[in-house]
ZABA-647601 format. One record per atom (N, C-alpha, C): residue number from 1; atom name; y, z, x. Coordinates in Angstrom, 1 decimal. Layout:
<nodes>
  papa  tidren   north      up    east
   NUM      CA       Y       Z       X
...
</nodes>
This chain:
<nodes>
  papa  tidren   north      up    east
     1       N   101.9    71.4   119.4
     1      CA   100.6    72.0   119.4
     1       C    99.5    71.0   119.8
     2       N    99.7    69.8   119.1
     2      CA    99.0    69.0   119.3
     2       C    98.6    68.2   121.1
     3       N    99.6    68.5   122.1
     3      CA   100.0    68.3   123.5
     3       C    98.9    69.6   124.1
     4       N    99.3    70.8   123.4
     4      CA    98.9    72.2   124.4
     4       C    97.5    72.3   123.9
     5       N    96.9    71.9   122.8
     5      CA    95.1    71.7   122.0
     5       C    94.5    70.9   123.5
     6       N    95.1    70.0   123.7
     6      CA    94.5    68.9   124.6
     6       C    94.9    69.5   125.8
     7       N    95.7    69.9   125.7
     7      CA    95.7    70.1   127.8
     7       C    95.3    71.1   128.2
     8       N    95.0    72.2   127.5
     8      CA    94.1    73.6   127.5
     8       C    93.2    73.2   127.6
     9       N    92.4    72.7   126.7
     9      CA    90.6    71.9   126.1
     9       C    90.5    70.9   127.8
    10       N    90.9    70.2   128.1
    10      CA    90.6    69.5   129.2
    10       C    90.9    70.6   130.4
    11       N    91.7    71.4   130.8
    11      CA    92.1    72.3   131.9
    11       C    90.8    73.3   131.7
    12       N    90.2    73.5   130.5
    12      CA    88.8    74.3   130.5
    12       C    87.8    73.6   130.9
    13       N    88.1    72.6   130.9
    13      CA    86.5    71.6   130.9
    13       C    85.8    71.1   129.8
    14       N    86.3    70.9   128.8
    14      CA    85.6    70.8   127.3
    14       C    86.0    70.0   126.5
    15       N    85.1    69.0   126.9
    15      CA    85.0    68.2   125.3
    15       C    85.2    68.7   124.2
    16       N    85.8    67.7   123.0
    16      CA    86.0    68.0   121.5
    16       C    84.9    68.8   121.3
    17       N    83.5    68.0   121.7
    17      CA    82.2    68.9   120.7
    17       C    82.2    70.5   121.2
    18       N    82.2    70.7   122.6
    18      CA    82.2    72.3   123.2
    18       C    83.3    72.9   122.3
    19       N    84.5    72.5   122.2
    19      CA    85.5    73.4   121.7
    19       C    85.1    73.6   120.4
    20       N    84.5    72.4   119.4
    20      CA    84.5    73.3   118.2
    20       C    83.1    73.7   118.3
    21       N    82.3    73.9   119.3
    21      CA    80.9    74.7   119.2
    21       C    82.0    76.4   119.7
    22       N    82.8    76.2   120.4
    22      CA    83.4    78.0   120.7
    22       C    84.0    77.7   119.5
    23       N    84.8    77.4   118.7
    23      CA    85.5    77.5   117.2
    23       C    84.5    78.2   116.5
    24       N    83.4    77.5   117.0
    24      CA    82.1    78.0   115.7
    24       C    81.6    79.3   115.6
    25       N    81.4    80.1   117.3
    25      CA    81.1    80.5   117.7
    25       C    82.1    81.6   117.0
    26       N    83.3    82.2   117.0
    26      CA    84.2    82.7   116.8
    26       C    84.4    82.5   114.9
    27       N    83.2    82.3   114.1
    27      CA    83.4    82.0   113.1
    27       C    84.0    81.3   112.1
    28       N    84.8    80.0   112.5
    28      CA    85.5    79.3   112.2
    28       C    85.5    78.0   112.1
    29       N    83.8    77.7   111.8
    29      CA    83.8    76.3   112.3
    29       C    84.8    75.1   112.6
    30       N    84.9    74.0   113.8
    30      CA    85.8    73.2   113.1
    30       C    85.0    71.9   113.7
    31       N    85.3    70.9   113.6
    31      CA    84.1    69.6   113.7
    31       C    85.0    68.8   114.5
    32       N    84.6    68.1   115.1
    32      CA    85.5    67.5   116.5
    32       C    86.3    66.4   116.1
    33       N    86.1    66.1   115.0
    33      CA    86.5    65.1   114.2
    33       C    87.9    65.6   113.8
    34       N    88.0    67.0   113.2
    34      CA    88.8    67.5   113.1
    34       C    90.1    67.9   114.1
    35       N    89.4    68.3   115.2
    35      CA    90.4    68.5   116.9
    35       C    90.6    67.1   117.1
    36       N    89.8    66.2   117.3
    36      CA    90.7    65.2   117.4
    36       C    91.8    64.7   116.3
    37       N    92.0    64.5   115.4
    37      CA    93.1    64.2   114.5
    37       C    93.9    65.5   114.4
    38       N    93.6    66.6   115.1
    38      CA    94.4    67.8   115.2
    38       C    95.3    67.1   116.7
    39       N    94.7    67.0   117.4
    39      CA    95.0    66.7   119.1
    39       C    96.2    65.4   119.1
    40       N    96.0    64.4   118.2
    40      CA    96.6    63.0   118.1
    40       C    97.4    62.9   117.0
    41       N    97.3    63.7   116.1
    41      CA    98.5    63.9   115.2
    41       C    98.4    62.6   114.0
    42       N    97.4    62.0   114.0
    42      CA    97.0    61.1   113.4
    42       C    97.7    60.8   111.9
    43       N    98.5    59.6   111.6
    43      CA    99.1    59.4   110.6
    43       C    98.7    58.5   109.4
    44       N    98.5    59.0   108.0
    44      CA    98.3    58.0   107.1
    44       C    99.2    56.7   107.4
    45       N    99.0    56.1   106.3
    45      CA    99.7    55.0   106.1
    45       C   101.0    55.3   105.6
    46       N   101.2    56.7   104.6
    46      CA   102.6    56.8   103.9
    46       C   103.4    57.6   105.3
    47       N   102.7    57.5   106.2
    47      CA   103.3    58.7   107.5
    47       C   102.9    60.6   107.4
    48       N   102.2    60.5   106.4
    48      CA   101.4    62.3   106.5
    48       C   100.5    62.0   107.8
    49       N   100.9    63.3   108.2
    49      CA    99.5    63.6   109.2
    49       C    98.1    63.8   108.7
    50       N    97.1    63.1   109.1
    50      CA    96.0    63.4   108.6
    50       C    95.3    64.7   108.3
    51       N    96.0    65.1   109.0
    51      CA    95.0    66.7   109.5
    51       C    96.6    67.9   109.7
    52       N    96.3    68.7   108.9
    52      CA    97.9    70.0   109.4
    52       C    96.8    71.1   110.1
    53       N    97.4    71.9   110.4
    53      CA    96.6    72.8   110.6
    53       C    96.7    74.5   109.9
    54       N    96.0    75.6   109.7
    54      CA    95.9    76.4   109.4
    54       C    96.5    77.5   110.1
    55       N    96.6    78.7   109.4
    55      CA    97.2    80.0   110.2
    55       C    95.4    80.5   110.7
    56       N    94.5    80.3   110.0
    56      CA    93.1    80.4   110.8
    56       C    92.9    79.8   111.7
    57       N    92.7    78.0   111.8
    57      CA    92.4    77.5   112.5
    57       C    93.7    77.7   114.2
    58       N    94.8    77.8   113.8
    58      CA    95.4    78.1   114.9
    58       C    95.4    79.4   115.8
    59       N    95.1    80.1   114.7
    59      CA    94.2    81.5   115.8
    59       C    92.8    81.1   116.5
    60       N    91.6    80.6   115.3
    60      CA    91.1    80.5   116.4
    60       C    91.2    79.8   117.5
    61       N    91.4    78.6   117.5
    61      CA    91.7    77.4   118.7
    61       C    92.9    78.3   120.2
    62       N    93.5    79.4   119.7
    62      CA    94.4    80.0   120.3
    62       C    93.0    80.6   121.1
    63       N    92.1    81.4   120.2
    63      CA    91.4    82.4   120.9
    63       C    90.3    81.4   121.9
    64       N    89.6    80.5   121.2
    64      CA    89.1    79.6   122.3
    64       C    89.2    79.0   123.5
    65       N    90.7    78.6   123.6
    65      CA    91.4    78.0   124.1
    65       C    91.9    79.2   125.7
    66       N    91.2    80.7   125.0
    66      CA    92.1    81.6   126.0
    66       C    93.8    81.5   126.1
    67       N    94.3    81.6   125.1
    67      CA    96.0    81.2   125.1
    67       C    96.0    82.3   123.5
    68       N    97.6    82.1   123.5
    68      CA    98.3    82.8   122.5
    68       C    98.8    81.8   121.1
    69       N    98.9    82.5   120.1
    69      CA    98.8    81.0   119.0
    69       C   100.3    80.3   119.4
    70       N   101.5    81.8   119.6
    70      CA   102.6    81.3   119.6
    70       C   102.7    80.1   120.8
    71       N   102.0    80.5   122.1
    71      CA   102.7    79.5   122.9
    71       C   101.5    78.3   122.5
    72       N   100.7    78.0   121.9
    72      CA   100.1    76.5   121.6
    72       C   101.6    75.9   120.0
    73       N   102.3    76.9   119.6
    73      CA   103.3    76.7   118.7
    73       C   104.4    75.7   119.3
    74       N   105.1    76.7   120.6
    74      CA   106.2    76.9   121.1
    74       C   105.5    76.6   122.6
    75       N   106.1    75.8   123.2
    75      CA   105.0    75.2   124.6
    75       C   106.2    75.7   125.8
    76       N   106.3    77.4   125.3
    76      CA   107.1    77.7   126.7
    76       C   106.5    77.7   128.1
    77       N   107.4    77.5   129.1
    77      CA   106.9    77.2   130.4
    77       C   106.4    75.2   130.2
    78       N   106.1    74.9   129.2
    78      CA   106.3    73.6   129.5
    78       C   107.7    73.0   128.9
    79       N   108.4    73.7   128.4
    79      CA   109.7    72.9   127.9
    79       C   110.3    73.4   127.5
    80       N   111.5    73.5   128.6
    80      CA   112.7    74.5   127.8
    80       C   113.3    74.9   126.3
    81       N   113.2    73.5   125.7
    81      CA   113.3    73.5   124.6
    81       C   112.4    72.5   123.5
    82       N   112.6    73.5   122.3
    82      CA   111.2    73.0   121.0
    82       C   111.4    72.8   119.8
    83       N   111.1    71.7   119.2
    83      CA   111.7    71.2   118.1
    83       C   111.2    72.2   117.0
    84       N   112.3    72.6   116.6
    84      CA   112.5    73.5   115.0
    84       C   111.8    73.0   113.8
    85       N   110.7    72.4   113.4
    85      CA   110.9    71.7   111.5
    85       C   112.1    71.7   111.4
    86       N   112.5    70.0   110.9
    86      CA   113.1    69.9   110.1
    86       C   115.0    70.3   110.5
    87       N   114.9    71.0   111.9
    87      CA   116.4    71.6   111.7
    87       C   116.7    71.3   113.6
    88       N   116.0    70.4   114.5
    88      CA   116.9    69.8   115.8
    88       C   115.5    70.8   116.9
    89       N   116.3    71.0   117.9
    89      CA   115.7    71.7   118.6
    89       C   116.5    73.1   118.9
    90       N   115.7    73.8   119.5
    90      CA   115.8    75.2   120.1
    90       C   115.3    75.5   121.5
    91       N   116.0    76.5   121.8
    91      CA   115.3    77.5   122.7
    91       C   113.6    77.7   122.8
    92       N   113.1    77.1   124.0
    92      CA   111.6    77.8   123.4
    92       C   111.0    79.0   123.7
    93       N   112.1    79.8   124.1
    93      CA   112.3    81.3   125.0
    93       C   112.4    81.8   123.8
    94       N   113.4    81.9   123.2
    94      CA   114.1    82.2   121.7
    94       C   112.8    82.1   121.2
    95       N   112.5    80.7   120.3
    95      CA   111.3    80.6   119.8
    95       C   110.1    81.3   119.4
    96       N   109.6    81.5   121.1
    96      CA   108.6    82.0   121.2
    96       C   108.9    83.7   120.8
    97       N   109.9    84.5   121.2
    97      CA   110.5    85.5   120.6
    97       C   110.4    86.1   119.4
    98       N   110.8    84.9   118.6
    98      CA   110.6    84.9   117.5
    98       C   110.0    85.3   116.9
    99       N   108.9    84.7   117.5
    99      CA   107.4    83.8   116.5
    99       C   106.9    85.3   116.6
   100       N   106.8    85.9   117.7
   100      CA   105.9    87.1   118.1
   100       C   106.7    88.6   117.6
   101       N   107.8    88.3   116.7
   101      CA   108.5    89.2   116.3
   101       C   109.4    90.2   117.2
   102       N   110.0    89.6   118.2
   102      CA   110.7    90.5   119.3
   102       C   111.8    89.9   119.3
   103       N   112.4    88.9   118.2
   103      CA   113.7    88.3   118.8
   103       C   114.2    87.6   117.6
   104       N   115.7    87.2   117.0
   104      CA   116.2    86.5   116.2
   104       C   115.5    85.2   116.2
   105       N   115.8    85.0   114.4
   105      CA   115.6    83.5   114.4
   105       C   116.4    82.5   115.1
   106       N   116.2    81.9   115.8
   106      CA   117.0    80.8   116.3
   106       C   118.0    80.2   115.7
   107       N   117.8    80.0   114.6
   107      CA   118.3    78.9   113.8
   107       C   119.5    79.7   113.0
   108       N   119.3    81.1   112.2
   108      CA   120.3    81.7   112.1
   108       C   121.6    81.9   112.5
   109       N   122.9    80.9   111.6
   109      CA   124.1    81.1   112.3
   109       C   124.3    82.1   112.8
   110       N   125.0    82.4   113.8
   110      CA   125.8    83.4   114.7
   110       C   126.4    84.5   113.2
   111       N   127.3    83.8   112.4
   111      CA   128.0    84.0   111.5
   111       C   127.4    84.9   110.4
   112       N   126.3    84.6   110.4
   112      CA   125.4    85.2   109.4
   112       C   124.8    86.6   109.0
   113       N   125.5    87.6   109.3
   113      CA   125.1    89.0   109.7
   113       C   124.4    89.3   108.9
   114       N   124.2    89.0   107.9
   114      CA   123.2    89.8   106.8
   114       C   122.2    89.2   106.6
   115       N   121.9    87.7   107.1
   115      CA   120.7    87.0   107.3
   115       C   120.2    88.2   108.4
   116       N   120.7    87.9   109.6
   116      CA   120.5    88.8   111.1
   116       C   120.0    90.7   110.7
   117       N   120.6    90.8   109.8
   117      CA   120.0    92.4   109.5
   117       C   118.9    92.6   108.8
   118       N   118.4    91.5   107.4
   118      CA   117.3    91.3   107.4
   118       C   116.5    91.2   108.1
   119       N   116.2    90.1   108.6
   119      CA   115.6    89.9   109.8
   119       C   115.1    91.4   110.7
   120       N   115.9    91.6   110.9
   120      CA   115.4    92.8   112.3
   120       C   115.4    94.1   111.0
   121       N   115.8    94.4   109.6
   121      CA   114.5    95.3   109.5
   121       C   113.6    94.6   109.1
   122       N   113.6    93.2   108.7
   122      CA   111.7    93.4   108.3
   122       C   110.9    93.4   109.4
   123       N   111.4    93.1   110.7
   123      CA   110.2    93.5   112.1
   123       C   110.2    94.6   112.4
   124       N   111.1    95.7   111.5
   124      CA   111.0    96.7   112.0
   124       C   109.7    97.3   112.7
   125       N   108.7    97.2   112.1
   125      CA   107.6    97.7   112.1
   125       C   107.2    97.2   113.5
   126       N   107.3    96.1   113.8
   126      CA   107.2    95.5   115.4
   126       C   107.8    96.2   116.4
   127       N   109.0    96.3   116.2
   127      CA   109.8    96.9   117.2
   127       C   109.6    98.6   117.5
   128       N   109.3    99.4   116.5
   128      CA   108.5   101.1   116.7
   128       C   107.1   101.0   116.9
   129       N   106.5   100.0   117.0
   129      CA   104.9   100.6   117.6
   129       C   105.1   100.0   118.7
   130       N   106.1    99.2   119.4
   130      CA   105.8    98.7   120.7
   130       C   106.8    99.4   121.7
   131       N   107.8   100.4   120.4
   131      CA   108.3   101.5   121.3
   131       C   107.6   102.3   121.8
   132       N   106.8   102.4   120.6
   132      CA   105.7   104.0   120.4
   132       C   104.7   103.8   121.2
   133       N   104.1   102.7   121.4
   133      CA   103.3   102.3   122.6
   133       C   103.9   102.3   123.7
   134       N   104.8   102.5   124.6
   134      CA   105.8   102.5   125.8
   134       C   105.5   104.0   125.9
   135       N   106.1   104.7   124.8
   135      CA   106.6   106.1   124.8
   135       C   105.1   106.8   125.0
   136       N   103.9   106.2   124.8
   136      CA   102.7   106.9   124.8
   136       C   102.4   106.5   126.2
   137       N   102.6   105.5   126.7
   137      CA   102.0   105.5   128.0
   137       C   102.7   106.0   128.7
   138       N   103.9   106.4   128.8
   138      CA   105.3   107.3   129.9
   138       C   104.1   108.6   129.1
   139       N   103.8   109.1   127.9
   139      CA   103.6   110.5   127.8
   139       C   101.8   110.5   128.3
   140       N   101.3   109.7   129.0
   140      CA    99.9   109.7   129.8
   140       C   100.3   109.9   131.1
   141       N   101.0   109.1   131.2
   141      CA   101.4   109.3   133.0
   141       C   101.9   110.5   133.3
   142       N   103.1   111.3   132.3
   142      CA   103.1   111.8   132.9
   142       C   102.3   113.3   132.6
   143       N   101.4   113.2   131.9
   143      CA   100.7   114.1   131.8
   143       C    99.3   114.2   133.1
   144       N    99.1   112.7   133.5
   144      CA    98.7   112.9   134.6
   144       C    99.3   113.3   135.9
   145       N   100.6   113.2   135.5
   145      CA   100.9   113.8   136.9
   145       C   101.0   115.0   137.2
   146       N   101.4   115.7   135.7
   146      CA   101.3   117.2   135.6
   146       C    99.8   117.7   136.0
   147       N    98.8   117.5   135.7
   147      CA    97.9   117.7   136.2
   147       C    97.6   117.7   137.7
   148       N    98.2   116.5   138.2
   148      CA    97.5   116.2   139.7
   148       C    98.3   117.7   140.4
   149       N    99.4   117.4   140.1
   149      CA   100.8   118.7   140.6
   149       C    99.8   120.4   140.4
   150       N    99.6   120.0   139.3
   150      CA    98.6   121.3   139.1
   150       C    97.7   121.7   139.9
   151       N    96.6   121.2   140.2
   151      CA    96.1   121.2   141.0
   151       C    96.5   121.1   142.4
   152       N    97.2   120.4   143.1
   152      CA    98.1   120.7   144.2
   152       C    98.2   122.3   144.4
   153       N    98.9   122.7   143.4
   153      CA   100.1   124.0   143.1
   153       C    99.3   125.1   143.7
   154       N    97.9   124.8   143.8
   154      CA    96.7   126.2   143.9
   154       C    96.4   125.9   145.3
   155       N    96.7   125.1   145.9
   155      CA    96.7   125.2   147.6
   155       C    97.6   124.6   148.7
   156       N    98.8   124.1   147.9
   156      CA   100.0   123.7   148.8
   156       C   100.9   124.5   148.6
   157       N   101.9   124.8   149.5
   157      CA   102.9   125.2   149.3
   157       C   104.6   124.2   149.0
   158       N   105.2   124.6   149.5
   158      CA   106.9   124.2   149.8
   158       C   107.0   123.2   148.4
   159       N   107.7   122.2   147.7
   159      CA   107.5   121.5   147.2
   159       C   107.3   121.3   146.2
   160       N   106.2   122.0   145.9
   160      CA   105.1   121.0   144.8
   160       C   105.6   121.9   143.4
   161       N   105.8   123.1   143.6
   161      CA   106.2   123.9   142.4
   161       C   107.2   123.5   141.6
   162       N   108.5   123.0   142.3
   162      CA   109.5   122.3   141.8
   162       C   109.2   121.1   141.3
   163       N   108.3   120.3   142.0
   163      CA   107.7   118.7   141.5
   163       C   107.0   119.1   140.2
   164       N   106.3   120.3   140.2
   164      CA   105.8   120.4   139.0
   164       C   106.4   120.9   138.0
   165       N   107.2   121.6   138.1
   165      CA   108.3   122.1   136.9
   165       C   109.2   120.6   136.3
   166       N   109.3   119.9   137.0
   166      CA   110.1   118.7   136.8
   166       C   109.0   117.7   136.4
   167       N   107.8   117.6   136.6
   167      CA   106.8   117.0   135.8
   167       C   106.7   117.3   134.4
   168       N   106.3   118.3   134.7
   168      CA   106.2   118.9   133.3
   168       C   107.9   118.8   132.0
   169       N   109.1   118.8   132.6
   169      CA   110.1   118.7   131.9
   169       C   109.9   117.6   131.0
   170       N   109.3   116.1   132.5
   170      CA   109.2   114.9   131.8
   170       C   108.2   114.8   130.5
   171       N   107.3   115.8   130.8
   171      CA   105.9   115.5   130.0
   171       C   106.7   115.9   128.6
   172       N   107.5   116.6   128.7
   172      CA   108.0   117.2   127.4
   172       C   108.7   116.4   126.7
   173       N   109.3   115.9   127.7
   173      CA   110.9   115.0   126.7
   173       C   109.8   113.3   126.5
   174       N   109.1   113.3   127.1
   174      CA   107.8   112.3   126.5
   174       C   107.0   112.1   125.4
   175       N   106.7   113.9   125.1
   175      CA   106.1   114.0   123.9
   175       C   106.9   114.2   122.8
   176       N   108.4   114.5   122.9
   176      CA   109.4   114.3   121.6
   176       C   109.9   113.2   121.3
   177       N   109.6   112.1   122.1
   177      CA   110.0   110.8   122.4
   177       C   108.5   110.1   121.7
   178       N   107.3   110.4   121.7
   178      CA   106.2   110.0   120.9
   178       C   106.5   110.8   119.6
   179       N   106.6   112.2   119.6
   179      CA   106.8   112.5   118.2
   179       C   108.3   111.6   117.0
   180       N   108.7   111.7   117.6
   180      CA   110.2   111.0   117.2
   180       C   109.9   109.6   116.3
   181       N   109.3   109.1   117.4
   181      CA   108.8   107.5   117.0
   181       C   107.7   107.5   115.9
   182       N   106.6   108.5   115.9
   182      CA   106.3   108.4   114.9
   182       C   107.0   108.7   113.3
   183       N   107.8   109.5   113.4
   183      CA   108.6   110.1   112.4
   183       C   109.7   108.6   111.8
   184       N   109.9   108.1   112.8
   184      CA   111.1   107.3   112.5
   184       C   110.3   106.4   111.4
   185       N   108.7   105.9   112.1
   185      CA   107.7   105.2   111.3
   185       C   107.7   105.8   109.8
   186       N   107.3   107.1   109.7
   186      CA   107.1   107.3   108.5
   186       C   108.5   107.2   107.5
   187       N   110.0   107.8   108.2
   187      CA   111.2   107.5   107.1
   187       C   111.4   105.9   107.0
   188       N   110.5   105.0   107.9
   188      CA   110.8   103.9   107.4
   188       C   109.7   102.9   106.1
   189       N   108.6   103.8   105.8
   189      CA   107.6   103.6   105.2
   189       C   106.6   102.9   105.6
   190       N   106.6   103.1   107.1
   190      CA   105.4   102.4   108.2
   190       C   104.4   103.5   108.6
   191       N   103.5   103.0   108.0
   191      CA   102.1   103.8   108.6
   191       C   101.9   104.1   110.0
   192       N   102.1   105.7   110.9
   192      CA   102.0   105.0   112.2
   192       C   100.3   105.7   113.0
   193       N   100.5   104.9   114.2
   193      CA    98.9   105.4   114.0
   193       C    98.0   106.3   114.6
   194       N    97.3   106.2   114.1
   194      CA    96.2   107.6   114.2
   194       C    96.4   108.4   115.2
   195       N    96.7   110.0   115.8
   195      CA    96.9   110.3   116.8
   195       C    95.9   110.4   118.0
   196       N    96.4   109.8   119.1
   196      CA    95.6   109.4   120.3
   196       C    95.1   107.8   120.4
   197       N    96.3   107.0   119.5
   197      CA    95.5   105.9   119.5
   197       C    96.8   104.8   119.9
   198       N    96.7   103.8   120.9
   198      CA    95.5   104.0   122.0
   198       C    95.5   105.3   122.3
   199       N    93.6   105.3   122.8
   199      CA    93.5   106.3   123.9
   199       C    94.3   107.3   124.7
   200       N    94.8   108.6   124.7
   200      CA    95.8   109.3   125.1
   200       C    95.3   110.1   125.7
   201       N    94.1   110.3   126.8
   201      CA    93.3   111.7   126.8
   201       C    94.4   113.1   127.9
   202       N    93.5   113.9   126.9
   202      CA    94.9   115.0   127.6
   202       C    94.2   115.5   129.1
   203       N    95.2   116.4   129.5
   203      CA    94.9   115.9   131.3
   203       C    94.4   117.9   131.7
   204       N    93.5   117.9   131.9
   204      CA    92.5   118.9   131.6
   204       C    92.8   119.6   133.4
   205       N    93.0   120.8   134.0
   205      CA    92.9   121.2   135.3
   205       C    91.1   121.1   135.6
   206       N    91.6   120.4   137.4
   206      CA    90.0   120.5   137.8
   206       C    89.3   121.6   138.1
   207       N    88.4   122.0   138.3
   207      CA    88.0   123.4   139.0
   207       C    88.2   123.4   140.2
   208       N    88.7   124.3   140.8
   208      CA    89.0   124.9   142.0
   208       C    87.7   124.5   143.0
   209       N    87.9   123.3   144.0
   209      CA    86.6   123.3   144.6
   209       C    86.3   124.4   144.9
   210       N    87.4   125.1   145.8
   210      CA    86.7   126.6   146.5
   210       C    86.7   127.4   145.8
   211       N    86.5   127.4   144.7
   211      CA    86.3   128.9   143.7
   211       C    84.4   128.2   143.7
   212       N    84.3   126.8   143.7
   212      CA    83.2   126.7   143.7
   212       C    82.3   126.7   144.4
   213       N    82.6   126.7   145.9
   213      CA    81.9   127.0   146.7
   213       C    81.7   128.4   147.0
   214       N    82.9   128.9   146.5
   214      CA    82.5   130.2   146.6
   214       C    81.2   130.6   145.5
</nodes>
């Protein structure tokens, strides 16, 4: 972390003092005194680092920095592999997986299946809203296509009636594919969220120019 603080903050252009004037900015003050002994890893005498850092302070410096907290964590794309605390190195692909809740812990024996089942239900929650978010954008698209087809349908011929019957099929098996996922949320005691959110707007027929000119 201490490598990717510095080579982000320099690749921006920004001295210690600018970075924690944006830290500050973002409500978080941090004092340059601070980034630097954050940056260099600075050690007492008994070998503590002077300075650890925070689950706040590593967001903000993430958000300042324009980066993600995990990859100032896990320095993927700069190194295949990332030292674990305390237990060797890993994968920093894995890692980074991890960290962001889309993937095993690394370190978990192969052997260990019921470590491994924990694990993947308690992200559960990770893993159905980023279904559910998939499944909501497939059920926008194809809602806009049913619409465009719609419109089509009132002045083309050959074609388009079957494209639209087959749009519309999709728009269907889209929306039991959003309903589904939310349901799955609630038998797992996950809140899921608010309908239309993101943004889902429904796909409304245009007016007939020539009905309007007429």
């Amino acid at each position: 972390m201490a490598d990717e603080v510095t080579r982000l903050r320099k690749a921006a252009g920004l001295n210690r003092d600018q970075l924690a004037e944006q830290c500050a900015k973002r409500g978080h003050p941090l004092t340059p005194a601070t980034i630097a002994n954050i940056e260099t890893g600075r050690r007492d005498a008994e070998g503590r680092r002077r300075r650890e850092v925070t689950v706040d302070e590593l967001v903000v410096l993430a958000d300042a920095l324009d980066t993600v907290p995990a990859l100032l964590v896990f320095p993927l794309g700069r190194s295949s592999v990332t030292e674990w605390v305390g237990q060797g190195s890993v994968s920093s692909w894995e890692a980074v997986q991890w960290f962001g809740g889309h993937g095993d812990n690394p370190i978990i024996p192969v052997g260990d299946m019921d470590g491994i089942e924990r694990e993947r239900a308690n992200r559960l929650p990770i893993r159905l809203r980023g279904d559910y978010e998939q499944a909501n954008r497939r059920l926008w698209h194809a809602r806009a296509k049913v619409g465009t087809l719609r419109r089509r349908a009132k002045t083309e011929n050959g074609d388009t009636a079957q494209l639209l019957q087959w749009a519309e099929e999709a728009a269907a098996e889209a929306e039991e594919a959003v309903q589904y996922l939310r349901q799955r949320m609630v038998d797992h005691g996950i809140t899921p969220p608010e309908p239309g959110q993101p943004a889902m707007p429904e796909v409304h027929d245009s007016p007939d120019p020539q009905s309007d000119a007429s």
